[in-house]
C-alpha positions as CSV (number, residue, x, y, z in Angstrom):
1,X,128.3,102.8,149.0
2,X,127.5,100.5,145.9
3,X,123.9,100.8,146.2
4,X,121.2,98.1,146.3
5,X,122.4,95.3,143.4
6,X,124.7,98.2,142.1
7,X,122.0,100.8,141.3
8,X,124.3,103.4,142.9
9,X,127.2,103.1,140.8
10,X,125.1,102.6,137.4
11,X,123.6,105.8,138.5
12,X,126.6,107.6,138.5
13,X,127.8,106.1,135.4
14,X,124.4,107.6,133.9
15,X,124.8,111.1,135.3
16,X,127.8,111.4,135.1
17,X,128.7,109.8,131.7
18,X,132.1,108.2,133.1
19,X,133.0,104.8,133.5
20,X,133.3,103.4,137.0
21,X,134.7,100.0,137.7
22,X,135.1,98.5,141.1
23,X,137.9,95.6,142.2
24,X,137.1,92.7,143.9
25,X,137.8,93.1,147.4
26,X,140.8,93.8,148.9
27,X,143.4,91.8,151.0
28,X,140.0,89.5,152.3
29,X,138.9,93.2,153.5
30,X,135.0,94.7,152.6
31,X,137.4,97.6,151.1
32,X,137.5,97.7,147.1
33,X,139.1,100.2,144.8
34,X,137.1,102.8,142.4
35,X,138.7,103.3,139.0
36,X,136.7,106.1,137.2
37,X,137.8,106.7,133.6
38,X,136.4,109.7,131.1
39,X,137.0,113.2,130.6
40,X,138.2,115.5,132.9
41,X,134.3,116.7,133.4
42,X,132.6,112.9,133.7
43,X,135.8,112.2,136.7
44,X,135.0,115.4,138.6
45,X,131.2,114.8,138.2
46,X,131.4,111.3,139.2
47,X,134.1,112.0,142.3
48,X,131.7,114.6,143.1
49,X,128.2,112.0,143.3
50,X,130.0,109.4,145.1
51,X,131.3,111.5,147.9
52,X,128.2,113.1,148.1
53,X,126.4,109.5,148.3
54,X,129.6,108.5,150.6
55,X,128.9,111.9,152.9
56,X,125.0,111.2,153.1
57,X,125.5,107.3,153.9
58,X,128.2,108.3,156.8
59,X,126.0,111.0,158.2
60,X,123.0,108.8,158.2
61,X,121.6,107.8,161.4
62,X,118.8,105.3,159.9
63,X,119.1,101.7,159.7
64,X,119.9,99.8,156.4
65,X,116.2,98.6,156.6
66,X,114.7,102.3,156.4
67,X,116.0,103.2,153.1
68,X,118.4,105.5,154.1
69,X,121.1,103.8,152.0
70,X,119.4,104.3,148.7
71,X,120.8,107.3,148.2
72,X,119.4,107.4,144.6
C-alpha cells in the first residue's frame, strides 16, 4: 500500500496536497494507521487515491516482482 521506498504515499501527498502520516506498526502486526490532515478537499482526494491504489493492489493478480504494486 506504501509504495516502493514510500513513493506511493508521497504521491498522494503531491496530488492531493494533504498531509499523510503513517504509525509505526501496530501491536507487532504489518497493520499501521493513516492520519491524513488538510482541507476538507485534500482528505477526500487523498482517501479517494489510496483506496483506489488499495482496490487496484487487492484486485491484482501479478506478482510483487512484475510491477503490479507500483501503482503510480
Amino acid at each position: 500500500m506504501i509504495g516502493k521506498a514510500g513513493q506511493r504515499i508521497r504521491q498522494v501527498r503531491l496530488d492531493s496536497g494533504a498531509d499523510v502520516e503513517l504509525s509505526d506498526n501496530v501491536g507487532g502486526t504489518s497493520d499501521r494507521v493513516i492520519t491524513i490532515t488538510g482541507t476538507l478537499q485534500q482528505i477526500q482526494a487523498a482517501q479517494y487515491m489510496m483506496q483506489m491504489a488499495y482496490e487496484t493492489v487487492a484486485l491484482c493478480s501479478c506478482s510483487k516482482t512484475t510491477g503490479c504494486w507500483q501503482y503510480w
